[in-house]
N, C-alpha and C positions, 0 to 999 in steps of 0.2 A: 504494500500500500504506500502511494508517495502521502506526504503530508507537506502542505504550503509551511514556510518560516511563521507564521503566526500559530497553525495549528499546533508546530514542534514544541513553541516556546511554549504553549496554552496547557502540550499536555505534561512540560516540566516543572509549571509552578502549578497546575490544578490542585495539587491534594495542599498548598499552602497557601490557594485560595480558600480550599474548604475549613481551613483549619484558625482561620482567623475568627476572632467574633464579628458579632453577624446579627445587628438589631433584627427584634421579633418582628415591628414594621417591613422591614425589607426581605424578610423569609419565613412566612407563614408555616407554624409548625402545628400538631396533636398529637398528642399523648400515645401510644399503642402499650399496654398491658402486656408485661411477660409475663407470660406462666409457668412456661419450663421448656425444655429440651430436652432433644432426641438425640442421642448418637451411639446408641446400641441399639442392634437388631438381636434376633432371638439366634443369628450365627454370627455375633461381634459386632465389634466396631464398625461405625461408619467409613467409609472413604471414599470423599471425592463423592458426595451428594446430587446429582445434578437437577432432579426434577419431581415433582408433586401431581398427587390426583387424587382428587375424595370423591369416594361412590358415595351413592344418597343412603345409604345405611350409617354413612361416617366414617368407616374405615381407610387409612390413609396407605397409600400406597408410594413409595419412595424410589428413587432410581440411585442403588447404590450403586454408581457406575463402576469406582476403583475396586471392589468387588465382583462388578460384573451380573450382579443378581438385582433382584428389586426386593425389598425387605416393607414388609406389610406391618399396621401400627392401628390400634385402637385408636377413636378420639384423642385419647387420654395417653398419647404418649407411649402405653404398653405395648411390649413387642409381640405380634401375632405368630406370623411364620418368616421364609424365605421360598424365594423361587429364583433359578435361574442357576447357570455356573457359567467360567469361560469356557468357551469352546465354538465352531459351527454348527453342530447338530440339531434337531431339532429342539426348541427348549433354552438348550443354551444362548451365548450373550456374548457379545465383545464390542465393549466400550458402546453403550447403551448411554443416549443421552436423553430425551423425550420420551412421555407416557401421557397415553389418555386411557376414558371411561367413556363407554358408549350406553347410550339409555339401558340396556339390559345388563349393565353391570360385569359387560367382557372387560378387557382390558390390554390394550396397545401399548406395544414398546419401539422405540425408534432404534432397531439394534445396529447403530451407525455399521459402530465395525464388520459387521455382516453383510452391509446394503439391503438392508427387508428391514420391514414390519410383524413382527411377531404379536400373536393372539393368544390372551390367558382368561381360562377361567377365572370368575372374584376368588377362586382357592387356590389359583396358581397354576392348573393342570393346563398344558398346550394345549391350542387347539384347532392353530390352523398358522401360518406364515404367506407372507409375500413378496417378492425381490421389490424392492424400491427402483424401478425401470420408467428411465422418461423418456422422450423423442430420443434423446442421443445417445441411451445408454444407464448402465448402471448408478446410481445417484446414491450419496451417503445422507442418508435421513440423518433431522437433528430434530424436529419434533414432530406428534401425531396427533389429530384432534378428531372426534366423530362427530357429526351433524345428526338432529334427531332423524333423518330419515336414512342413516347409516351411510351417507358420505364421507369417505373417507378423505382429509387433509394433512397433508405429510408437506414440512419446509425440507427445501434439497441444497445443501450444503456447495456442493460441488456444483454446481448448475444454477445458485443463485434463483430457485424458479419455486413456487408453489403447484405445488400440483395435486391433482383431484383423482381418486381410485372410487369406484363401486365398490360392495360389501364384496365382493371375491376376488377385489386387488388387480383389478383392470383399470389401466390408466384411461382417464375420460378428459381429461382439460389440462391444459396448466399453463402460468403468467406469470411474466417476472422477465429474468436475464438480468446480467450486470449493468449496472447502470446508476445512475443517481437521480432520474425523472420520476415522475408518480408512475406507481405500478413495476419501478423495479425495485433491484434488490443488491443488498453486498454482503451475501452471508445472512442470510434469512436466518431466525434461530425460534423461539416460542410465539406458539399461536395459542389462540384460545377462539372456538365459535360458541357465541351468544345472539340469542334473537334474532336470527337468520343471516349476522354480520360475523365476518370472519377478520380476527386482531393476531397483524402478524408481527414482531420485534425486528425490525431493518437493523441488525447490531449494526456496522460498517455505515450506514447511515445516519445513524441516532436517532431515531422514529419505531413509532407505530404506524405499520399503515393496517388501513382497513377497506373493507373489500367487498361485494356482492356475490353472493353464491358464482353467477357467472363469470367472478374478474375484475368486474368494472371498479374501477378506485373511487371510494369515496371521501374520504379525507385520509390527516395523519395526525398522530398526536406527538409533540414535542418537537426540535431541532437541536442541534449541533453548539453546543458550549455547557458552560457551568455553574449560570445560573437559573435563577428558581422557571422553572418550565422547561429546560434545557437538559439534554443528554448526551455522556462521555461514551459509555459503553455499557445500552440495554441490555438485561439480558431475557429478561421474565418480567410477564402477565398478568395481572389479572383482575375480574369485575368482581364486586360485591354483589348485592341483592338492591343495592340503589341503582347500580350499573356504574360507581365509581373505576375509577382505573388503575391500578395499581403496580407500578411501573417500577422496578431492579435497576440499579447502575452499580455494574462489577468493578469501575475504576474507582467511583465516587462514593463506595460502598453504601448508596441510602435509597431509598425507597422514596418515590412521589408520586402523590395521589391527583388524579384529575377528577372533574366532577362529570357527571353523566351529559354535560355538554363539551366533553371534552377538552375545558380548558383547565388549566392546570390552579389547585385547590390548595395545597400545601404539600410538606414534607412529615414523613412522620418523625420526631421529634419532642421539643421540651423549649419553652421560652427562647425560640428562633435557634434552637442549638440542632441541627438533623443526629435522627438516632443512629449511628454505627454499628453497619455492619459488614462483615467480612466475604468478599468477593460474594455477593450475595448473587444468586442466578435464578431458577424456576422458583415458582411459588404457587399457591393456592389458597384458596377461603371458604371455609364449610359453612355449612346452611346457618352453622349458631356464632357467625362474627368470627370465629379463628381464625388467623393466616399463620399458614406454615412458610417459613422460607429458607433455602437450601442457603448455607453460609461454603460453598465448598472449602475452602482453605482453614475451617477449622471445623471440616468433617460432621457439621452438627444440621439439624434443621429446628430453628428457631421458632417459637409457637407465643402467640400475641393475641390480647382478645382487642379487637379494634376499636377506636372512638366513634 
């Protein structure tokens, strides 16, 4: 990636930008509640966290990539089971970045390093894969979402493109390329579809863009810098039940909330101070106000009842 002399300088003093005080006036912050942490699974330690998915039961499901497995969690933090090992075969995982839940409570993994899409029963059992194949070839998924009528949406890493699969993993659409216009992409990374709109993370961009079933762009949220509404490097997703937005930055380690008109709302936070966290990436928020959020670089996924 080239970077202009301003963006160089921008990304060597950004973390002593972030680190200066910072009246509450000029950076709207709220409170977010810890409750506790996760970083055992019921086969160890966490490592290298990358991504989140709560079935409507509550159950949380984890992408313990450095593992290689996805490690399953009550509401409450307790560890359920494990699925997954490294390997090809079926079942197995290699460097697994993205996970969804589809209405009937299956469950998708973006097993990057494999180039597929892997399908899990809610108890972990296989149950079906599919090569992640676009116009030109083999593509390395980085994240998977289902649409209520089992559309399937996979970001393609290598190909810069979003792309669209039937329930049996036949490529039907897909939009993007490299580029920096509406409707491209530089390293597409976590989507999430809500209310028939599809929020995908332009990391290399610094946006959300969003999108209609068939493509068509309809806005973005954020742009390029490091202040309040601006982003260094998104990584992770996601809406509330108001439709808030809830938006990861792995350089600037904080979290910013937009409101359901998409503009940007505050920082979660403490009397203008943003809350710290550590390479924070995928996240999610259960029906009852929780947000889970992967911290990879301290192996943990952090759990907050929202304001």
């Amino acid at each position: 990636m080239r970077l202009s002399l301003a963006k160089y300088v921008l990304l060597l003093i950004a973390p002593l930008l972030l680190s200066l005080p910072v009246h509450a006036a000029t950076l709207p912050t709220k409170a977010a509640k810890h409750l506790f942490d996760i970083k055992n699974s019921s086969n160890g330690a966490l490592l290298l966290p990358t991504d989140i998915a709560i079935n409507k039961a509550g159950r949380v499901y984890i992408v313990d990539s450095g593992n290689n497995q996805i490690a399953v969690f009550s509401a409450d933090g307790k560890p359920v089971s494990t699925f997954g090992a490294r390997g090809s075969g079926r079942g197995e995982l290699r460097d697994p970045v993205g996970i969804g839940i589809d209405r009937g409570g299956m469950v998708y993994v973006a097993d990057a390093g494999n180039r597929r899409i892997q399908v899990f029963s809610t108890s972990g059992q296989f149950k079906f894969g599919f090569p992640v194949k676009g116009k030109k070839g083999l593509v390395k998924p980085i994240d998977v979402a289902v649409a209520k009528n089992g559309t399937i949406y996979v970001t393609g890493n290598t190909n810069h493109m979003l792309m669209v699969f039937n329930k049996s993993g036949k490529l039907l659409n897909q939009w993007g390329g490299e580029g920096t216009s509406e409707g491209q992409f530089r390293y597409p990374g976590t989507l999430v579809v809500r209310d028939g709109l599809i929020y995908v993370v332009d990391v290399l961009n610094t946006r959300v863009q969003v999108f209609e079933p068939s493509g068509r762009f309809r806005f973005h949220i954020g742009e390029w810098g490091v202040g309040p509404g601006q982003m260094f490097r998104p990584k992770g997703v996601a809406l509330d039940r108001q439709g808030r937005a809830y938006v990861t930055d792995s350089y600037m380690d904080l979290i910013q909330v937009f409101n359901n008109s998409y503009q940007f709302s505050y920082v979660l936070g403490n009397a203008g101070k943003p809350q710290k966290f550590t390479a924070p990436a995928g996240l999610a928020i259960d029906a009852a106000g929780r947000m889970y959020v992967t911290e990879m670089l301290k192996h943990k996924v952090s759990v907050y009842s929202l304001p």
